[in-house]
C-alpha positions in Angstrom: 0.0 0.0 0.0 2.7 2.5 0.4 4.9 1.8 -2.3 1.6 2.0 -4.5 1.1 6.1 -2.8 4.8 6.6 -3.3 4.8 6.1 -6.6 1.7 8.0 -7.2 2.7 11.0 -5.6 6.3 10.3 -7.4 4.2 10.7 -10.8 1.6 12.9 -9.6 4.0 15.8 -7.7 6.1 18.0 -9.4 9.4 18.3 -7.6 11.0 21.7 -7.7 14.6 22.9 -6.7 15.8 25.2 -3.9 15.4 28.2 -6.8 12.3 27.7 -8.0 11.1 27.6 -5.0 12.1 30.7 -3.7 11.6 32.8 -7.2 8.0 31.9 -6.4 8.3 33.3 -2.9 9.5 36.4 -4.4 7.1 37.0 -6.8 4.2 36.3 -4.0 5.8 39.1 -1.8 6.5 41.4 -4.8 2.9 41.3 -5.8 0.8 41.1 -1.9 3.2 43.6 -0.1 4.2 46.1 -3.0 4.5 49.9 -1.7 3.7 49.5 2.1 4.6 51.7 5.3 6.3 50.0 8.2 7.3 51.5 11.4 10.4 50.6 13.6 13.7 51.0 14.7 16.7 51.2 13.0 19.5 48.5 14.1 22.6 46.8 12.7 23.1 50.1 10.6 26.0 48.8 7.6 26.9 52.1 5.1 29.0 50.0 2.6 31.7 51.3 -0.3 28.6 51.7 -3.2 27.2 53.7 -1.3 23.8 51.3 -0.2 22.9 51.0 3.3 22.4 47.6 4.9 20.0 47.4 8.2 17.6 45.5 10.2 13.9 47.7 11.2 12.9 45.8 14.0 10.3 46.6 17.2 9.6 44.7 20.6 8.4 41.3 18.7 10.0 41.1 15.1 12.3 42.3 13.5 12.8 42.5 9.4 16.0 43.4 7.3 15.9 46.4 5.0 18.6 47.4 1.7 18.7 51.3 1.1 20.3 51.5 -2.7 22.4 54.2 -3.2 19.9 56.2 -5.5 17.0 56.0 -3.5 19.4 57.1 -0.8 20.6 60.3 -2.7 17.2 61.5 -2.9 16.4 61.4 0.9 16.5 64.9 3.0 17.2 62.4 6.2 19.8 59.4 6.6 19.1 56.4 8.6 21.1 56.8 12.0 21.4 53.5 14.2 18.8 53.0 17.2 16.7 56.2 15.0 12.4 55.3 14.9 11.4 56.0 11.6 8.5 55.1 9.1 10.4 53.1 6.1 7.9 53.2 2.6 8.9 50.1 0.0 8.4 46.7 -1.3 9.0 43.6 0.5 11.3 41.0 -1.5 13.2 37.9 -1.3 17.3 38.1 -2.0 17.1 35.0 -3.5 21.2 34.1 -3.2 20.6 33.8 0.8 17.0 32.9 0.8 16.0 35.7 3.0 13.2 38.4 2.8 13.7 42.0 3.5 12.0 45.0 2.6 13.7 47.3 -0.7 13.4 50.8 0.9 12.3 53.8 -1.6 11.5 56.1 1.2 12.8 57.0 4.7 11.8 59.3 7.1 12.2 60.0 10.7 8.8 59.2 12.7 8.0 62.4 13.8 4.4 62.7 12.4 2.5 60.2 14.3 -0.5 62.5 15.1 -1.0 63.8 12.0 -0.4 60.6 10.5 -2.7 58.9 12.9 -5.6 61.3 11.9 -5.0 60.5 8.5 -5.6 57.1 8.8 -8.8 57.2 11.1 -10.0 59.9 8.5 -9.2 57.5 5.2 -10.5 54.3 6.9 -14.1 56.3 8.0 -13.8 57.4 4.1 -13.2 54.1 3.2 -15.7 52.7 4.9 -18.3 55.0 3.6 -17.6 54.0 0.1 -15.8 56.8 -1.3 -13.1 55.1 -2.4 -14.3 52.4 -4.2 -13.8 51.7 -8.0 -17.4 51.2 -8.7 -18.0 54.4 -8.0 -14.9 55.8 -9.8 -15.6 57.7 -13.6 -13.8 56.4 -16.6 -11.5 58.6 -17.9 -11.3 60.2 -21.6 -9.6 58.4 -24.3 -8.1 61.4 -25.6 -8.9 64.6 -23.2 -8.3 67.6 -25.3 -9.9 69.9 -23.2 -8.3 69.6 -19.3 -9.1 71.7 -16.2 -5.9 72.0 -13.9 -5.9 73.5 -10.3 -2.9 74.7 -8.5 -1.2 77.4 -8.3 0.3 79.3 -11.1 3.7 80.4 -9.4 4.1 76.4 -8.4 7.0 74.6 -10.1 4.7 71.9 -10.6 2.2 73.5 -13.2 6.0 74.4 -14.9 6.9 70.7 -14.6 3.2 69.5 -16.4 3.2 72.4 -19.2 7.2 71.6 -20.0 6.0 67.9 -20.8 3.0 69.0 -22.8 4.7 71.1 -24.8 7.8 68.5 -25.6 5.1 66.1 -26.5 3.3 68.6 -28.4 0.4 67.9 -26.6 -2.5 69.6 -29.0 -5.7 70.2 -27.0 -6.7 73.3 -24.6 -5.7 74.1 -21.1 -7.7 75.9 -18.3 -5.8 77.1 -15.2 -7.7 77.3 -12.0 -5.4 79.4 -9.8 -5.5 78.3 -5.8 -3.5 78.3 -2.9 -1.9 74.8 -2.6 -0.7 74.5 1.1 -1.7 76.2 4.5 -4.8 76.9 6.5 -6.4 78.7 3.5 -5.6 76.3 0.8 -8.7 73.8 1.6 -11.0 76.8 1.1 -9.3 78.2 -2.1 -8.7 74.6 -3.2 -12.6 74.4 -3.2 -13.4 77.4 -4.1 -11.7 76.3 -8.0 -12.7 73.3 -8.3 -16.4 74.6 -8.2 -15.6 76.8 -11.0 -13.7 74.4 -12.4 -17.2 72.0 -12.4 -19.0 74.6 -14.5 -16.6 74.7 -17.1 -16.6 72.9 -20.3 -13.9 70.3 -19.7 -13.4 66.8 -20.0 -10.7 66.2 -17.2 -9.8 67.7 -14.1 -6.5 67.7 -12.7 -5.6 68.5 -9.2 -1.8 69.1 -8.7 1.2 70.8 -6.7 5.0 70.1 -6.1 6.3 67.3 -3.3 6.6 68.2 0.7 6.2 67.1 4.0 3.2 65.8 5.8 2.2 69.2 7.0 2.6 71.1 3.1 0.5 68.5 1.5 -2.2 68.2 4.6 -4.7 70.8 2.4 -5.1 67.9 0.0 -6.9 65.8 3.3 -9.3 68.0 4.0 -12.7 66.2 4.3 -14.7 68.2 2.5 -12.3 68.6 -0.2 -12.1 64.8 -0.6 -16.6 64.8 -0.5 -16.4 67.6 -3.6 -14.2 65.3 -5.5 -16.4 62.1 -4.9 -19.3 64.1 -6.0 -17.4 66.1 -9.0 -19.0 65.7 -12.5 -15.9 65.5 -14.3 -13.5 62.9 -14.2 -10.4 64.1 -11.8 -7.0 62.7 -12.1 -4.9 63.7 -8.1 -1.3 65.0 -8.9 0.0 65.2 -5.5 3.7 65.6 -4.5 6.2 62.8 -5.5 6.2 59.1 -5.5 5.7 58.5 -1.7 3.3 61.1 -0.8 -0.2 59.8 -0.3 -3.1 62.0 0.4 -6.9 61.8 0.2 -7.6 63.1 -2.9 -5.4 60.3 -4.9 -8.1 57.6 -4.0 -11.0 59.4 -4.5 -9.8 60.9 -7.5 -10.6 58.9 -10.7 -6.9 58.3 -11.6 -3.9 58.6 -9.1 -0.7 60.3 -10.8 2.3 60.0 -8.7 3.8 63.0 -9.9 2.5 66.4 -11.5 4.3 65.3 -14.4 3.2 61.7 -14.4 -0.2 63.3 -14.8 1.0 65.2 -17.9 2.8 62.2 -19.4 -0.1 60.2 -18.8 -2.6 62.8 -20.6 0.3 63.2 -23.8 0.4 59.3 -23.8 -2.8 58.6 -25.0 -2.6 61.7 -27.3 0.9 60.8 -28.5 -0.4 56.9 -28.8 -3.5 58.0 -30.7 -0.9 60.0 -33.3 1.1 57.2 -33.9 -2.0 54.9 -34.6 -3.1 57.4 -37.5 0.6 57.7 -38.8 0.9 53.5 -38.9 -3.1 52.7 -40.2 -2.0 55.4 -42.9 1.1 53.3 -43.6 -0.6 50.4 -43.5 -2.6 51.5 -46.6 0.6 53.0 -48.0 3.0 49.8 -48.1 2.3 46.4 -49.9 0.1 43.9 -48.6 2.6 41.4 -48.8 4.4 43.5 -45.8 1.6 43.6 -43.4 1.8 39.9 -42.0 5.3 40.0 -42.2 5.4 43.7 -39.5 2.5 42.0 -37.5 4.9 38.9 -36.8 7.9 41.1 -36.2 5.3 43.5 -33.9 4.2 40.8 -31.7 8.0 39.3 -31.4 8.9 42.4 -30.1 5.9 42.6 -27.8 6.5 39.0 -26.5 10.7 39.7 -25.8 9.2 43.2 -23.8 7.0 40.9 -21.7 9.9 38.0 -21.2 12.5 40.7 -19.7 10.8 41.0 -16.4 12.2 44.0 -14.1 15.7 44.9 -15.1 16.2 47.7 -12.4 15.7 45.2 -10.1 17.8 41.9 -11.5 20.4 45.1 -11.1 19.7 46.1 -7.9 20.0 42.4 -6.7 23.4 42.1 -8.6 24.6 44.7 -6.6 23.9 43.4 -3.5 25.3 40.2 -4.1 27.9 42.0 -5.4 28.5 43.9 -1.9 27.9 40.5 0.0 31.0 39.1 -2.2 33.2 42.0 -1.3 32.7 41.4 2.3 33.4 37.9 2.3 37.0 38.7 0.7 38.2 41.1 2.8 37.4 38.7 5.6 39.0 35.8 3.4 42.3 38.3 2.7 42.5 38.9 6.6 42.1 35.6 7.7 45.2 34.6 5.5 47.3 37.4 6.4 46.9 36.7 10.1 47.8 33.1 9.8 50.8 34.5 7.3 51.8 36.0 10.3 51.2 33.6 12.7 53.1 30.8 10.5 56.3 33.6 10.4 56.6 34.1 14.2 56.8 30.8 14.6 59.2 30.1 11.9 61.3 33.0 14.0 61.1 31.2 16.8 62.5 28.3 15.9 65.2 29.5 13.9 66.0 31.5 17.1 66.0 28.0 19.2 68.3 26.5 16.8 71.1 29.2 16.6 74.7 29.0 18.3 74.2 31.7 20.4 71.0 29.9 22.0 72.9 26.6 22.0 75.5 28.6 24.1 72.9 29.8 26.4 71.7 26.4 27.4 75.4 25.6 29.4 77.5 24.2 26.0 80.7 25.8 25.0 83.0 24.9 22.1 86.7 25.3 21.8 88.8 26.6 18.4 92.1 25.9 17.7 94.3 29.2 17.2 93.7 28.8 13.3 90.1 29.2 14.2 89.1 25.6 13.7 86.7 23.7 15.3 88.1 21.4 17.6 85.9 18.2 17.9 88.1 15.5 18.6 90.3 15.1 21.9 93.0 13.7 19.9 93.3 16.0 18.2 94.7 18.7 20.9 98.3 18.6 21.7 100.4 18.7 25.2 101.1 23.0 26.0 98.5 23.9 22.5 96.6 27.0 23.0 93.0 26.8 22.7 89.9 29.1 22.3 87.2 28.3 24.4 83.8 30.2 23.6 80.7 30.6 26.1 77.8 32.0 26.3 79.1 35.3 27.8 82.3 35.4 26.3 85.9 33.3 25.5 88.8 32.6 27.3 92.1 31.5 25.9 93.3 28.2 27.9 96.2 25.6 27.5 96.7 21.5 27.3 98.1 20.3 30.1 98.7 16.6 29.2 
């Protein structure tokens, strides 16, 4: 009976390596805990030679290691400082040479905002709860917007980041510029204030947009009742708010969350840019043989399969260089190891060299005597009756004679 379940599970199971494995671990991470917030304390702080920074974030249960590469470091107003509590923003992955999970830190910042942050968590999960957030409720965006509302403020150097990209795409519709204050106690009011106005506008897409900051500069953008208008707004809204790592309200009740002003702007210019080059290759299309077409469809979806294949290069890199940091380490320790034993194997060598020597020999009571040619004498035959005779000891020599 159990050889006949043994062999079914030996035909039935796959059996995978120690790799396989863990790629699969990996890519479950990567995908359930992808950009998440995590509090703790910085311990086991490593700065290595490339410049990425090596540490465990721990608290009074767990603890969890972290890499810092070296350009997400150089972008950071605050460096990590051992025993410092901070609020760490990344992905969680495996480094797969060691088998161990860790979180890839894009963000780092001391944890100094816990009330602020605290409200804004109790504000988004009442929010949340209510429904304002969900997709169903979310507007489909235009295909190709050519008519766009933006508020912000016209001396911010975000509207000069979003209007630079339009114009190097040479974006072709119409802009609308609702000016407002973007950050202090007035800014809610003025924020909705403009996009009312904005609402009773012809335009297909409103934008809502200012440069990055801290907690406090962007808390405008969490203002309750500016998150209700945008729930309720007629026209579908795209939230522009600060960089990468900044999260406030308005991105998920907004119909489209851009993580920078000018990811809103490339985002717009795409589909406008995308729906150019679809006219310039239908017109080609018409314009080359039809023995051609099959032959550029093949080669079309060839290229599209080779982009899907090469899965995240940045980070194949990223792991290289950490495996690259972990190899350094282990030869310095290798190079150190065999210099101390070098040394070791010398000193002894010296030592006995230094037990063998004449003068040590002397030292342990033994003398030897030389004729007054200076040769050894060994044999007591050889001295004659009245011969002089060097004798040599440990602390000197004394001349004697043979008294047969």
């Amino acid at each position: 009976m159990q050889t006949e379940l043994f062999k079914q599970e030996e035909e039935d199971t796959p059996i995978l390596n120690v790799s396989d494995v863990t790629r699969e671990i990996r890519k479950t991470l990567e995908y359930k805990f992808s950009q998440i917030w995590i509090r703790g304390e910085i311990s086991n702080l490593r700065s290595h030679s490339s410049g990425h920074f090596y540490f465990i974030l721990k608290d009074s249960k767990s603890q969890l290691k972290a890499v810092l590469f070296r350009g997400d470091a150089m972008g950071l107003s605050y460096m990590p400082k051992e025993g410092d509590e901070c609020l760490v923003f990344g992905d969680i992955t495996v480094y797969e040479a060691r088998g161990d999970y860790q979180i890839r830190v894009k963000h780092l910042m001391q944890d100094g905002m816990g009330s602020l942050r605290a409200k804004f968590e109790k504000l988004k999960n009442s929010l949340m709860e209510e429904g304002l957030f969900d997709e169903s409720r979310k507007k489909a965006l235009p295909s190709l917007p050519h008519k766009i509302g933006v508020v912000t403020s016209l001396t911010g150097a975000a509207l000069q980041d979003f209007l630079s990209i339009l114009k190097r795409r040479e974006w072709g519709g119409s802009l609308f510029l609702f000016n407002s204050s973007v950050q202090g106690r007035e800014a809610p009011t003025a924020l909705h204030k403009a996009i009312q106005k904005a609402m009773t506008w012809d335009i297909q897409l409103l934008v809502i947009t200012r440069g990055g900051g801290s907690l406090e500069d962007l808390w405008a953008f969490n203002d309750e009742n500016l998150v209700r208008l945008l729930a309720g707004c007629n026209i579908p809204t795209i939230s522009a708010i600060g960089h990468q790592t900044d999260f406030v309200l308005t991105d998920f009740v907004a119909d489209l969350r851009a993580e920078t002003p000018s990811g809103a702007a490339e985002w717009i210019s795409s589909a406008f840019l995308a729906h150019r080059e679809s006219v310039d290759e239908i017109t080609n299309r018409f314009l080359k043989a039809p023995k051609y077409f099959f032959s550029q469809k093949i080669d079309r979806l060839d290229f599209l399969k080779i982009r899907l294949e090469s899965s995240s290069p940045i980070s194949q890199i990223e792991r290289q260089h950490q495996y690259l940091d972990e190899v350094e380490n282990r030869l310095k320790t290798y190079f150190r190891h065999r210099k101390e034993r070098m040394v070791d194997k010398l000193q002894s060598l010296d030592h006995r060299l230094t037990n063998c020597s004449l003068q040590s020999t002397l030292k342990k009571g033994y003398t030897y005597l030389k004729n007054e040619e200076g040769k050894i004498l060994s044999k007591a035959s050889s001295l004659q009756n009245k011969a002089k005779i060097i004798a040599h000891f440990k602390d000197g020599i004394r001349n004697l004679r043979v008294e047969d």
